[in-house]
TORNUFI-109964 format. One line per 8 residues: their letters; for each residue x, y, z of N, C-alpha, C. Coordinates in steps of 0.2 Angstrom, whole numbers, always signed. Layout:
// residues N
a = X/Y/Z/X/Y/Z/X/Y/Z | ...
// end
This chain:
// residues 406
xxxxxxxx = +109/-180/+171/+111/-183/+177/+119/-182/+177 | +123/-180/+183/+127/-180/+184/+132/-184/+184 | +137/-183/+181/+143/-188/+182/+145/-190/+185 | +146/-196/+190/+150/-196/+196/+158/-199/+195 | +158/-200/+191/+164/-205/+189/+170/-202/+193 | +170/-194/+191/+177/-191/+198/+176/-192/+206 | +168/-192/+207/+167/-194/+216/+169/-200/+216 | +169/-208/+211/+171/-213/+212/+179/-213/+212
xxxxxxxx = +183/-208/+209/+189/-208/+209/+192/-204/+214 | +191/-201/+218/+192/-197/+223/+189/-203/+228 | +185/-205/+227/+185/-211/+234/+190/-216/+234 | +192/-218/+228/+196/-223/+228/+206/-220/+229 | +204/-213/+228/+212/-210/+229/+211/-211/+238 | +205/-208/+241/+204/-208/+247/+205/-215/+251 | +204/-219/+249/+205/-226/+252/+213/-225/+252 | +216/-225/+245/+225/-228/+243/+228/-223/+250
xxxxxxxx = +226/-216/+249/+229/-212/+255/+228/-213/+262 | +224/-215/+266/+222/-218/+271/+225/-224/+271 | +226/-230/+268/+228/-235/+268/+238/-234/+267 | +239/-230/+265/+245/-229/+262/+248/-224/+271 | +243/-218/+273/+247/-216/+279/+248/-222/+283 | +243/-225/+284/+240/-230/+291/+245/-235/+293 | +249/-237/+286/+255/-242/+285/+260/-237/+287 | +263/-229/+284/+268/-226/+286/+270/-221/+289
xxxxxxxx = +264/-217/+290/+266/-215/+295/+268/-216/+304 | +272/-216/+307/+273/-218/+316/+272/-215/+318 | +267/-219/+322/+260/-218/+327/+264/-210/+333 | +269/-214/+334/+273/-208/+338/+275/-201/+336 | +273/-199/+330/+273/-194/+330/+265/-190/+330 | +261/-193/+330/+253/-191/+330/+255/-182/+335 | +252/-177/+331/+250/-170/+334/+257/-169/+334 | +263/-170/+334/+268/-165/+334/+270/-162/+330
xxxxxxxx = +265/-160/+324/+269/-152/+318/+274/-150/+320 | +271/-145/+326/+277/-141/+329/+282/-143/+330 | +285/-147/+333/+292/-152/+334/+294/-153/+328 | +290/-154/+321/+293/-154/+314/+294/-148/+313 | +290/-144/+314/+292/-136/+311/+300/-134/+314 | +301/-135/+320/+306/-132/+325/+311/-135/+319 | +311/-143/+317/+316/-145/+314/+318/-143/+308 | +311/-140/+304/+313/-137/+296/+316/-130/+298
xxxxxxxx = +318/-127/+304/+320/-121/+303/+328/-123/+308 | +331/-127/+306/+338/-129/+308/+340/-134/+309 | +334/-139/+314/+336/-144/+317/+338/-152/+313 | +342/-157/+316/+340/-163/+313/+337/-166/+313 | +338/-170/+307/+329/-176/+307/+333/-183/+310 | +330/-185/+315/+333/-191/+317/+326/-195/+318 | +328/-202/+321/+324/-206/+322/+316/-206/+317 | +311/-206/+321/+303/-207/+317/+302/-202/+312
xxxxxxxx = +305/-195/+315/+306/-189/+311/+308/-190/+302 | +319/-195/+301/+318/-193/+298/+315/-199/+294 | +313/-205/+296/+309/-210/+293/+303/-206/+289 | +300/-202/+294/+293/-200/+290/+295/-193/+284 | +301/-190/+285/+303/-186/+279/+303/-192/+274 | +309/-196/+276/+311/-201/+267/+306/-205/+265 | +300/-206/+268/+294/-209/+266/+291/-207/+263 | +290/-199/+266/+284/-196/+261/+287/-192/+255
xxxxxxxx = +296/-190/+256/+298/-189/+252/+299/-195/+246 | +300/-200/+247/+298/-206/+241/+294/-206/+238 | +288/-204/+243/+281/-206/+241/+281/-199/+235 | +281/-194/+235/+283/-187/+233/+277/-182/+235 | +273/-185/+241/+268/-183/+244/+270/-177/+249 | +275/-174/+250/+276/-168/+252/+276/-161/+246 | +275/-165/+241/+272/-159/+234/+270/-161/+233 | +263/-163/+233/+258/-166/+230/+257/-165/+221
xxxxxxxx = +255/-160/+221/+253/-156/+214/+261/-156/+210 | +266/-158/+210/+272/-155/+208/+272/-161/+202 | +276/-161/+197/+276/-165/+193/+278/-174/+196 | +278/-175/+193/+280/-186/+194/+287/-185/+191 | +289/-183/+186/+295/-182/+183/+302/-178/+187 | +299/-175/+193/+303/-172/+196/+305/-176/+205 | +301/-181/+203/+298/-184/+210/+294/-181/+214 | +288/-176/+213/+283/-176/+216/+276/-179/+213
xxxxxxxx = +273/-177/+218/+267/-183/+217/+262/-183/+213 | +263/-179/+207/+259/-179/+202/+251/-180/+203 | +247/-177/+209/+241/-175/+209/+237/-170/+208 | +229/-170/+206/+228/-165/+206/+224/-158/+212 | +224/-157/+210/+220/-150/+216/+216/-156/+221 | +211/-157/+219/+206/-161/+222/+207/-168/+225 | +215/-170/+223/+218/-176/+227/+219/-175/+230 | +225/-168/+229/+228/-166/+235/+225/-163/+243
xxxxxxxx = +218/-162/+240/+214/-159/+248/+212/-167/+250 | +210/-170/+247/+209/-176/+248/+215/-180/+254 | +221/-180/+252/+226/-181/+255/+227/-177/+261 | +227/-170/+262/+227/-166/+267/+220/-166/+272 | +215/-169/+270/+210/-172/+274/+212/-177/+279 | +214/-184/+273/+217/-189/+277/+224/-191/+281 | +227/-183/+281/+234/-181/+286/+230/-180/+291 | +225/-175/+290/+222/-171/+297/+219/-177/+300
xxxxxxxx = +215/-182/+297/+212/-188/+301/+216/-192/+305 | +224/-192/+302/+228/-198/+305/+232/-192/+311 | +233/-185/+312/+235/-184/+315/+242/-181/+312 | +244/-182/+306/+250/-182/+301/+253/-176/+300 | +258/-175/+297/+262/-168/+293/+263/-168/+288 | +264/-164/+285/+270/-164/+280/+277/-160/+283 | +281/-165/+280/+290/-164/+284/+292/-161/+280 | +291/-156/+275/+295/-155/+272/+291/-145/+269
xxxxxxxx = +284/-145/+271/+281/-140/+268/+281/-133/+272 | +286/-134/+277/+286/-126/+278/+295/-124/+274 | +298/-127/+272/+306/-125/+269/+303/-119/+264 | +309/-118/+263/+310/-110/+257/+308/-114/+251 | +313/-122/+250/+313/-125/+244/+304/-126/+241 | +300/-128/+246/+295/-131/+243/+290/-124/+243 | +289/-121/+247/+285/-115/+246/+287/-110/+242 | +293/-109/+240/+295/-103/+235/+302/-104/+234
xxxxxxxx = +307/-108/+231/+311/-109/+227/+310/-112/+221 | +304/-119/+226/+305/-125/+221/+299/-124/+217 | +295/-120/+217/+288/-117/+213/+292/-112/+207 | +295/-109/+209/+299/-103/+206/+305/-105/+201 | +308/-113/+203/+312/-116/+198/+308/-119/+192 | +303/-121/+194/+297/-125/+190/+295/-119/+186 | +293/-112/+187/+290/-107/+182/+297/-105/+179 | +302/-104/+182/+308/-101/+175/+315/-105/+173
xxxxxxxx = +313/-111/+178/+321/-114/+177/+320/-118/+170 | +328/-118/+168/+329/-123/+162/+327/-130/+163 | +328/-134/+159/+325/-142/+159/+333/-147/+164 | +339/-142/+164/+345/-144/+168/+344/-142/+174 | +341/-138/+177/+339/-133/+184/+334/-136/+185 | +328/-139/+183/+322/-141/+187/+327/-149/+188 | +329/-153/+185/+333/-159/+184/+336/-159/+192 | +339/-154/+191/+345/-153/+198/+344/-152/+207
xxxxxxxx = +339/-147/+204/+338/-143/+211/+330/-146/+211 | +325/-149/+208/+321/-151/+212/+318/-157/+215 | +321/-164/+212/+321/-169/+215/+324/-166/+222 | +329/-166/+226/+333/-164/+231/+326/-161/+236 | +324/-157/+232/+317/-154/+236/+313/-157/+240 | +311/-159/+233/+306/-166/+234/+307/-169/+239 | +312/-172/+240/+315/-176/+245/+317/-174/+252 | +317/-170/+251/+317/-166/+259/+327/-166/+261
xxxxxxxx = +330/-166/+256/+336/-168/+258/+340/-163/+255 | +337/-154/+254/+344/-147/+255/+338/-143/+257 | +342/-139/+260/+338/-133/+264/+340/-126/+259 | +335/-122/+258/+335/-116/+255/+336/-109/+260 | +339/-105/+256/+334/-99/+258/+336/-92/+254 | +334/-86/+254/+331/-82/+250/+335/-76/+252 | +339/-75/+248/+345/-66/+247/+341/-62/+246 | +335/-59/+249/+333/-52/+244/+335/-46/+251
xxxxxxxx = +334/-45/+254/+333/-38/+258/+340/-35/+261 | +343/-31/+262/+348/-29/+262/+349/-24/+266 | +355/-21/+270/+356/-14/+276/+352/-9/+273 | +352/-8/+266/+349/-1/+260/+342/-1/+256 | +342/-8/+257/+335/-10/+253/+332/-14/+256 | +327/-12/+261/+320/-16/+262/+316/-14/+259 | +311/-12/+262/+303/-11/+257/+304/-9/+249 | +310/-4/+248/+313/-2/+242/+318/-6/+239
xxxxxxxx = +316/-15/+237/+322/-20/+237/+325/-19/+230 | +323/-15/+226/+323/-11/+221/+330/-9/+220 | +334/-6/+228/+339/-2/+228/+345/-7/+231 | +344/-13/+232/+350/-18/+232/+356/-16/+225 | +361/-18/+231/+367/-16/+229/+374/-20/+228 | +372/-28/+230/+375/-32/+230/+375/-38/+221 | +383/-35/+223/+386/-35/+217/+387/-42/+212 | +387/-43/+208/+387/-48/+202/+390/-50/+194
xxxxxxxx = +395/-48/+195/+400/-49/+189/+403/-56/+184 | +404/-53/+179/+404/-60/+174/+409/-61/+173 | +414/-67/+174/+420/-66/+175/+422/-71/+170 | +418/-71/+165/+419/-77/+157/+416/-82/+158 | +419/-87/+164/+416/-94/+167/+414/-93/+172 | +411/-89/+176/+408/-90/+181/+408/-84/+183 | +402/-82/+192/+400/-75/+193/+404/-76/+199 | +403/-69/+199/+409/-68/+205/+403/-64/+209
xxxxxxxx = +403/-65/+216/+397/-61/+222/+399/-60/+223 | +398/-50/+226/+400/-46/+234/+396/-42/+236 | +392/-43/+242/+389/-39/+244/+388/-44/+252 | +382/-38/+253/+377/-43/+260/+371/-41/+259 | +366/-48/+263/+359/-47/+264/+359/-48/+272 | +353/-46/+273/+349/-46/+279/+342/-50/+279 | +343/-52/+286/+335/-58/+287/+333/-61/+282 | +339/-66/+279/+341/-70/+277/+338/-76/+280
xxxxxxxx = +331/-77/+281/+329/-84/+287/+334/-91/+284 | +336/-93/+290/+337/-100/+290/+343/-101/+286 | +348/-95/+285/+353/-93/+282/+359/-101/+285 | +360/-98/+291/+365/-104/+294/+364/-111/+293 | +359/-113/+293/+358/-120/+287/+355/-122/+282 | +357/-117/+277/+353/-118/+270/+363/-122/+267 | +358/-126/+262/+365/-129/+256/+365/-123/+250 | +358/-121/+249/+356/-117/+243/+355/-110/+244
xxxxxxxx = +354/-104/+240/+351/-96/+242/+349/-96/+234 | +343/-91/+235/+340/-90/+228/+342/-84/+229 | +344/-80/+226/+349/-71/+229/+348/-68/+220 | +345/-62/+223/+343/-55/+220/+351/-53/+219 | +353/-49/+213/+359/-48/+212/+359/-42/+208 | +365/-38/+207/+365/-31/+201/+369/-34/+197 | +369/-35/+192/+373/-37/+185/+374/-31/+182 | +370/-26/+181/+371/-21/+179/+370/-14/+180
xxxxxxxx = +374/-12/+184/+373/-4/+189/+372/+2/+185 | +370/+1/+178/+372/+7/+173/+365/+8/+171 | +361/+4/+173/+353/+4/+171/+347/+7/+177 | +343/+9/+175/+339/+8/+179/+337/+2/+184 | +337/+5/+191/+336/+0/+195/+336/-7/+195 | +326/-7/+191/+324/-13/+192/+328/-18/+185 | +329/-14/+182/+332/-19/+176/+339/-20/+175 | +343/-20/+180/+349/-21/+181/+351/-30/+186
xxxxxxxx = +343/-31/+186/+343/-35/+194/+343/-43/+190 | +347/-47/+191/+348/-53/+191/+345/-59/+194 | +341/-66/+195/+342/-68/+200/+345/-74/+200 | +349/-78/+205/+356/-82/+203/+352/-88/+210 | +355/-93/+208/+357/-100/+213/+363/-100/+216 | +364/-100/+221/+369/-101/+224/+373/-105/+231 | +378/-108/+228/+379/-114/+233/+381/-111/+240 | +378/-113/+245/+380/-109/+249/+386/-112/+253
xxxxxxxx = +389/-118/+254/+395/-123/+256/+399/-119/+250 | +403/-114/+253/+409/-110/+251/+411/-105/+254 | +418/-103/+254/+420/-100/+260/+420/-92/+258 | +417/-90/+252/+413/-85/+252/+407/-83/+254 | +404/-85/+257/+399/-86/+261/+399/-87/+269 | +396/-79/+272/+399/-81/+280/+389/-76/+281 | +388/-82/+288/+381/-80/+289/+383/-79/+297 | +379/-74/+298/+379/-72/+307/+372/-73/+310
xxxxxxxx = +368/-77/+314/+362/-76/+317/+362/-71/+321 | +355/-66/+318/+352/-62/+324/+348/-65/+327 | +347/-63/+335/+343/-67/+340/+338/-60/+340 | +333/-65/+343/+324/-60/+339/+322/-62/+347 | +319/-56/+351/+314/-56/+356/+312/-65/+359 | +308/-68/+353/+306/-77/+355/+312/-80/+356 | +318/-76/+356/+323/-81/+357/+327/-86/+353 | +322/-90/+346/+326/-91/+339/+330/-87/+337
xxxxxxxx = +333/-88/+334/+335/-85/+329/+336/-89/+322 | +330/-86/+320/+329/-89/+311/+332/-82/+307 | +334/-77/+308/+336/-71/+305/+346/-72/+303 | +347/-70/+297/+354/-69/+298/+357/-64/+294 | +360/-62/+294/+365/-56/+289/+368/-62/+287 | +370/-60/+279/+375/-64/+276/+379/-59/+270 | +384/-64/+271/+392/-58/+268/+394/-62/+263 | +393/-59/+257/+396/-63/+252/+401/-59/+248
xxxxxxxx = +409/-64/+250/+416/-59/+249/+419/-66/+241 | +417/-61/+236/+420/-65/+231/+419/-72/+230 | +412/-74/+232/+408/-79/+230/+408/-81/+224 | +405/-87/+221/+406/-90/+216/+399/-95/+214 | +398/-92/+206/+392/-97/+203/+393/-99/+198 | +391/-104/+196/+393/-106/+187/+389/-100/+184 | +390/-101/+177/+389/-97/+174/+381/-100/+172 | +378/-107/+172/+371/-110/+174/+367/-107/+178
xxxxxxxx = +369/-105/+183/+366/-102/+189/+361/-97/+187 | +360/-94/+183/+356/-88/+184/+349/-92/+183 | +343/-91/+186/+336/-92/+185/+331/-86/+183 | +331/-87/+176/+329/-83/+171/+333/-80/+167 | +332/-75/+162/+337/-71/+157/+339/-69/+162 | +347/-64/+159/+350/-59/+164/+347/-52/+164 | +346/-48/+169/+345/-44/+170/+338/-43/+171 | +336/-49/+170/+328/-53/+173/+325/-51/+176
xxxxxxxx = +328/-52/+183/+329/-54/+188/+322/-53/+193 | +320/-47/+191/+315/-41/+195/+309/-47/+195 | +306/-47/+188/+301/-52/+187/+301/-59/+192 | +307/-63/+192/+307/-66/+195/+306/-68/+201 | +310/-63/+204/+311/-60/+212/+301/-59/+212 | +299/-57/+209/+293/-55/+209/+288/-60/+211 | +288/-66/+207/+286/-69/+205/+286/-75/+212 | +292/-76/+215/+292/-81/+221/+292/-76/+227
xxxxxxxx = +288/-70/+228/+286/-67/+231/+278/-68/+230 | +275/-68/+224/+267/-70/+227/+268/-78/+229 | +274/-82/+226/+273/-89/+228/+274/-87/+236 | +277/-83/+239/+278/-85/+245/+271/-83/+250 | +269/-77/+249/+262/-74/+250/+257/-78/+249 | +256/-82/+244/+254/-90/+245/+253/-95/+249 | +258/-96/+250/+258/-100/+257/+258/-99/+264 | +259/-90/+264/+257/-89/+268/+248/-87/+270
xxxxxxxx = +244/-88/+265/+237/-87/+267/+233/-92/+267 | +236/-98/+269/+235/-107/+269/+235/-111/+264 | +235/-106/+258/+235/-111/+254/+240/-114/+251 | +244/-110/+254/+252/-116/+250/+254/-122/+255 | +250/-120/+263/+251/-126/+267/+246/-131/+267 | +246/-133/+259/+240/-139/+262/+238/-144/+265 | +243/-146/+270/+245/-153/+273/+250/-151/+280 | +246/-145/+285/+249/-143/+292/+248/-148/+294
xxxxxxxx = +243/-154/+293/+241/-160/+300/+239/-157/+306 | +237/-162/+309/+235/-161/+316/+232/-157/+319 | +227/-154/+318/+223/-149/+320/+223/-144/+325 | +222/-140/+326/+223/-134/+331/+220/-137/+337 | +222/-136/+344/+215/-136/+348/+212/-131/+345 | +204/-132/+349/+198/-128/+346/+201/-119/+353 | +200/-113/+349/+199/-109/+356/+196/-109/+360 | +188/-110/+359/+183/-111/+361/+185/-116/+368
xxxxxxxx = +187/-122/+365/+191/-128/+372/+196/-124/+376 | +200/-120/+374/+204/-118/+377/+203/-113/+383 | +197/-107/+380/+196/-106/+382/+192/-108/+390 | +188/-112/+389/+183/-115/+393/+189/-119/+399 | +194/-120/+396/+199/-124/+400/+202/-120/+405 | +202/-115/+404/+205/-107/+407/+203/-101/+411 | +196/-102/+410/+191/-97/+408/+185/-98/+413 | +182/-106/+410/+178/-110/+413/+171/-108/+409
xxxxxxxx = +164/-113/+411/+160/-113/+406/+153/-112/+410 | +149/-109/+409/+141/-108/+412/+139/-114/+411 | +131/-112/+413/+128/-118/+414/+125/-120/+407 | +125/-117/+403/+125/-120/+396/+130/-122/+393 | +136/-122/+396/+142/-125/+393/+146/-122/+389 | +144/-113/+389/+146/-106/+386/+153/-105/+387 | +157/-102/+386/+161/-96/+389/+162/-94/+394 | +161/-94/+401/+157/-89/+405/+160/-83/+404
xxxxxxxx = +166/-80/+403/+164/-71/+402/+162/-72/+395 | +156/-68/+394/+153/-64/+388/+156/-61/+385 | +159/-55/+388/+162/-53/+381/+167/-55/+379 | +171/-61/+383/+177/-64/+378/+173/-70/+374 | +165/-71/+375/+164/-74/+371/+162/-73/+365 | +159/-68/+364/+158/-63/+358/+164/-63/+355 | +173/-62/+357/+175/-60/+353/+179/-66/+349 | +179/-72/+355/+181/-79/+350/+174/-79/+345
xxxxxxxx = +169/-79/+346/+164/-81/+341/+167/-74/+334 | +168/-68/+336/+171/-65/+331/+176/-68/+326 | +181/-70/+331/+187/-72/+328/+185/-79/+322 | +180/-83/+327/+180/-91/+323/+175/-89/+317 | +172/-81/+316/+169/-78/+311/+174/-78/+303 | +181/-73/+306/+183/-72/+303/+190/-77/+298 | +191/-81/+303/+193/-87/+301/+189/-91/+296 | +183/-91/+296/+178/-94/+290/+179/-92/+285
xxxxxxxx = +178/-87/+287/+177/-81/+280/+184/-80/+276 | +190/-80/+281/+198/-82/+276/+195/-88/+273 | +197/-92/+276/+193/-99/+274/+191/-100/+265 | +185/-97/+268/+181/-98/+262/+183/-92/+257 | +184/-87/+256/+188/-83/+252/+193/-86/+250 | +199/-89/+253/+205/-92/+250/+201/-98/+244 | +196/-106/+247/+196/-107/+243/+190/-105/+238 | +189/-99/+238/+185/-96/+231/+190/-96/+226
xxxxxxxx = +198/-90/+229/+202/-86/+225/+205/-96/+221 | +207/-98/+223/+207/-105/+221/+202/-109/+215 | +199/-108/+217/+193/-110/+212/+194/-106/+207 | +196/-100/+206/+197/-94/+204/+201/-94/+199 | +207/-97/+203/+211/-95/+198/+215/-103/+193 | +206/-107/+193/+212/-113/+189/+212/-112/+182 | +216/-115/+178/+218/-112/+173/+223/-107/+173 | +225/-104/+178/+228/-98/+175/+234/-100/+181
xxxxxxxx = +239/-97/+177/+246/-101/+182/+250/-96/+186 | +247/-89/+184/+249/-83/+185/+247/-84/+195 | +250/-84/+199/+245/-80/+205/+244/-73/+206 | +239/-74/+208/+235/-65/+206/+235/-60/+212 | +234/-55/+212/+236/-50/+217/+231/-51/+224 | +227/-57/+223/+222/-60/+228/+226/-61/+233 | +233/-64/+233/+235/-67/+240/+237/-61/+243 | +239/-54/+240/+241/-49/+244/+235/-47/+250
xxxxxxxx = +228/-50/+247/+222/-49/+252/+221/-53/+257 | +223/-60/+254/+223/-65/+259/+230/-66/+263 | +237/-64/+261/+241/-64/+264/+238/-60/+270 | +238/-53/+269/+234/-49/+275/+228/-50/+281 | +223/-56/+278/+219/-58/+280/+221/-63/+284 | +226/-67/+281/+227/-73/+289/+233/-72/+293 | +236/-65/+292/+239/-63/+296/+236/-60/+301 | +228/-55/+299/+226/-54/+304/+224/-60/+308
xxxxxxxx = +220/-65/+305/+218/-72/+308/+223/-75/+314 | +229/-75/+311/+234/-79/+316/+237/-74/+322 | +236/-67/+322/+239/-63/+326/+232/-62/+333 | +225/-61/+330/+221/-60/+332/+220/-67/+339 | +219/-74/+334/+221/-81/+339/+226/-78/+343 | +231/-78/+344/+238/-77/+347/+235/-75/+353 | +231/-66/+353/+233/-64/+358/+227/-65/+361 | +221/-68/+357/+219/-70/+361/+217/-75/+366
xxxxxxxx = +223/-80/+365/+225/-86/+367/+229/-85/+372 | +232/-80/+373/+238/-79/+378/+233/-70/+384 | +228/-71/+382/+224/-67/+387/+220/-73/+391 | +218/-76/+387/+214/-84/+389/+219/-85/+395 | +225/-87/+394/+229/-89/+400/+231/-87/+405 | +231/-77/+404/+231/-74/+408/+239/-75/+412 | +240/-75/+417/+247/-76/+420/+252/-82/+417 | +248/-89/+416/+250/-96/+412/+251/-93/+407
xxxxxxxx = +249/-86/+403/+253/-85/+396/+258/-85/+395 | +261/-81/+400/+267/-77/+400/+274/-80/+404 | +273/-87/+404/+280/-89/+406/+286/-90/+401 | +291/-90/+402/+296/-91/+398/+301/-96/+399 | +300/-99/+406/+301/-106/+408/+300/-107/+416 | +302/-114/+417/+300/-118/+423/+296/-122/+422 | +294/-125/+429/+292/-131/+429/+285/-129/+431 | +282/-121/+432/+275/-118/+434/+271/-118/+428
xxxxxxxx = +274/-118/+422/+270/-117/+416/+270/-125/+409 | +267/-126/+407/+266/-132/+404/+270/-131/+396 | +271/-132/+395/+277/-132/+386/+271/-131/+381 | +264/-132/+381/+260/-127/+379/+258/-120/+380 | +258/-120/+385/+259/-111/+389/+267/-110/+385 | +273/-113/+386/+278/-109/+386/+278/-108/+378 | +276/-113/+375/+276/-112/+365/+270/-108/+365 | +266/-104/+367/+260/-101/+366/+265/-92/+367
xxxxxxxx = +268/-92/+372/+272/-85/+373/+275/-85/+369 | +280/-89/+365/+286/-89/+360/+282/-88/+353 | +275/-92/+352/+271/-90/+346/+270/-85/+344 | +266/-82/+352/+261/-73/+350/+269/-69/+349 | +275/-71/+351/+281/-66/+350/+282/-67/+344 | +283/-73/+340/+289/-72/+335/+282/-71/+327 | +275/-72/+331/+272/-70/+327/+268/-62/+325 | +272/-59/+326/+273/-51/+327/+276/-50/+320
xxxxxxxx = +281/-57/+318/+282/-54/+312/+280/-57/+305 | +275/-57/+308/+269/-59/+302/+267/-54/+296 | +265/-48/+300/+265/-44/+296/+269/-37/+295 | +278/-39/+293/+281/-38/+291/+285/-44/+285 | +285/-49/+288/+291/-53/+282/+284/-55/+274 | +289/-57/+269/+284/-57/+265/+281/-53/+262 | +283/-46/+264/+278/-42/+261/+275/-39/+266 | +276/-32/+270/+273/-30/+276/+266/-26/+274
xxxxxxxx = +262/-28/+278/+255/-27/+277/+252/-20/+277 | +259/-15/+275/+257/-9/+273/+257/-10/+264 | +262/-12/+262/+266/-14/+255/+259/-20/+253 | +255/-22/+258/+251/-27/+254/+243/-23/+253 | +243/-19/+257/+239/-14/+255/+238/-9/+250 | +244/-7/+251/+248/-2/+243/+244/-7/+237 | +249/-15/+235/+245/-18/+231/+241/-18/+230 | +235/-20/+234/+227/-20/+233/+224/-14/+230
xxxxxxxx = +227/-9/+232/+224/-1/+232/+225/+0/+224 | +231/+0/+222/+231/-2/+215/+231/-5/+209 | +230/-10/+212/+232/-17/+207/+225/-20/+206 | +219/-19/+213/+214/-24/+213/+207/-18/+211 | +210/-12/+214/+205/-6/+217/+207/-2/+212 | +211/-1/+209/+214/+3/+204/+213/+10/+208 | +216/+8/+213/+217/+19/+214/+222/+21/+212 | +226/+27/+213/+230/+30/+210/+236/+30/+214
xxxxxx = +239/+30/+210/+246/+28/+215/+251/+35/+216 | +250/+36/+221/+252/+40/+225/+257/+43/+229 | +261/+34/+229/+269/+34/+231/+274/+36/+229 | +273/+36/+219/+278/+39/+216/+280/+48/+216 | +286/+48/+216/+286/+56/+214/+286/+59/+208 | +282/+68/+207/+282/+69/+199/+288/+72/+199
// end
């Protein structure tokens, strides 16, 4: 006979969860994700906003799984979807799960920082209260990050930084940068590479935003003239670095394929509704064009199928703390997922897709044109979906690698 003892203790987390948002979270923000996203990528938290950050960041429920000792919420796998069920029920978010810090800094401190560095840099996280963001790509080094050039010097008590990055997200309001470095120019590329913390309130640090087609601009060049890190700051051995860098790359490719956003809240509308809302519906309550209904029932195909392949590769890989070269397929796969909904959400509305203001289009229409644009760059950051195919080919498929020169 079966044990049930874990279903009784997952119903009783279920209750605590339920009963704990029901009291904290405000009712006023119900279905705004977005309005929070808009906020983790520069804006202030005011009013119910940042009430629902400091709440859930006390509670330490915007990291569910993270340690208790660091002020996250110390649960496990199967709490945590538990708890991301009863966000979706309440209508809820997590205010703090799209930042750099919780998807790839604060994951990446936990795998190589010292016991003073997870101490420092991850309560703050947890808390929703500094903003990160990530040094790696550079005028000379993109897809070859390999061939960064920005400089890193040991000046006895401390590092001295000169260089620039590029798309640098969310550069202009980060307190912190996780920044790839060359410590040592005399070696071989990858093993000269460093990775450093770095305060970004200093007047060695100048960030300029690029404006991107959607009209945000989360992208910046950042110039670092004689900057300054203690001599703490590095995150792993020196000369490390490559590994590291590495390493908060699959975390990042992680969250991009849903499973590091366990707790978006507030469900999609359905496309199916949307469509029918735009489109209109037969007398069976269908689609009425057929062949855009074949191709939403394609898309809500493939969408399962990510779905349920993420949580297989999940199931997959407990035990083993390493992330496996799995997300490079599922990165790919929910990018196709989300680029695929886009355009076909912004065909559904036909002329209403395509406004970019006025009082003629609805602030659904006008966020639906700004999504299908700035999600254009889905399958580039992260890891562009050619580089994610490389991996697989090699690393999953073991073909032969081709790229190198003899």
């Amino acid at each position: 006979m079966a044990d049930s003892s874990g279903d009784i203790e997952l119903d009783g987390f279920r209750a605590e969860a339920r009963a704990w948002l029901d009291a904290n979270f405000p009712p006023s923000l119900k279905g705004k994700a977005g309005a929070a996203m808009a906020l983790m990528e520069g804006g202030a938290f005011e009013g119910d906003f940042k009430v629902w950050r400091e709440r859930m960041g006390a509670k330490g429920w915007g990291t569910p799984t993270w340690p208790k000792k660091y002020g996250g919420g110390g649960l496990t796998a199967a709490e945590a979807r538990v708890l991301a069920q009863e966000m979706a029920r309440a209508g809820a978010f997590n205010p703090m799960v799209q930042g750099m810090g919780v998807t790839m800094i604060g994951p990446t401190i936990l795998d190589y920082g010292t016991e003073e560095q997870k101490a420092k840099h991850i309560p703050p996280i947890v808390r929703g209260e500094v903003r990160w963001c990530v040094g790696y790509s550079e005028p000379g080094a993109g897809s070859d990050l390999a061939s960064l050039q920005t400089k890193c010097e040991d000046k006895g008590d401390h590092w001295l930084i000169n260089g620039q990055k590029i798309w640098t997200s969310g550069a202009q309001y980060s307190d912190w940068c996780g920044c790839l470095v060359r410590t040592d120019p005399t070696v071989k590329k990858h093993d000269g590479i460093s990775f450093i913390l770095l305060d970004m309130h200093q007047k060695g640090v100048e960030t300029r935003p690029i404006k991107l087609i959607a009209g945000a601009s989360p992208f910046c060049e950042t110039f670092f003239t004689d900057a300054v890190a203690p001599k703490d700051a590095l995150l792993g051995e020196l000369n490390k670095g490559w590994t590291v860098g590495k390493r908060l790359l699959q975390h990042e490719r992680a969250s991009q394929t849903g499973g590091g956003n366990p707790m978006g809240g507030g469900r999609q509308v359905s496309l199916q509704d949307v469509a029918k809302r735009y489109v209109g519906a037969d007398e069976k309550g269908r689609i009425a064009d057929a062949d855009l209904r074949i191709r939403v029932a394609q898309h809500l195909m493939d969408t399962r199928a990510h779905t349920l392949t993420l949580a297989r590769a999940v199931a997959e890989s407990k035990g083993n703390q390493e992330p496996s070269n799995a997300n490079s397929v599922l990165k790919n796969s929910a990018t196709h997922v989300a680029q695929v909904r886009a355009e076909l959400t912004l065909e559904i509305m036909g002329t209403q897709g395509l406004g970019w203001e006025g009082d003629a289009f609805t602030n659904e229409e006008l966020e639906t044109v700004r999504g299908w644009l700035s999600g254009k760059a889905m399958s580039i950051y992260g890891g562009s979906f050619e580089i994610q195919n490389n991996i697989v080919s090699k690393r999953i498929l073991g073909l032969p690698d081709t790229t190198q020169s003899t």
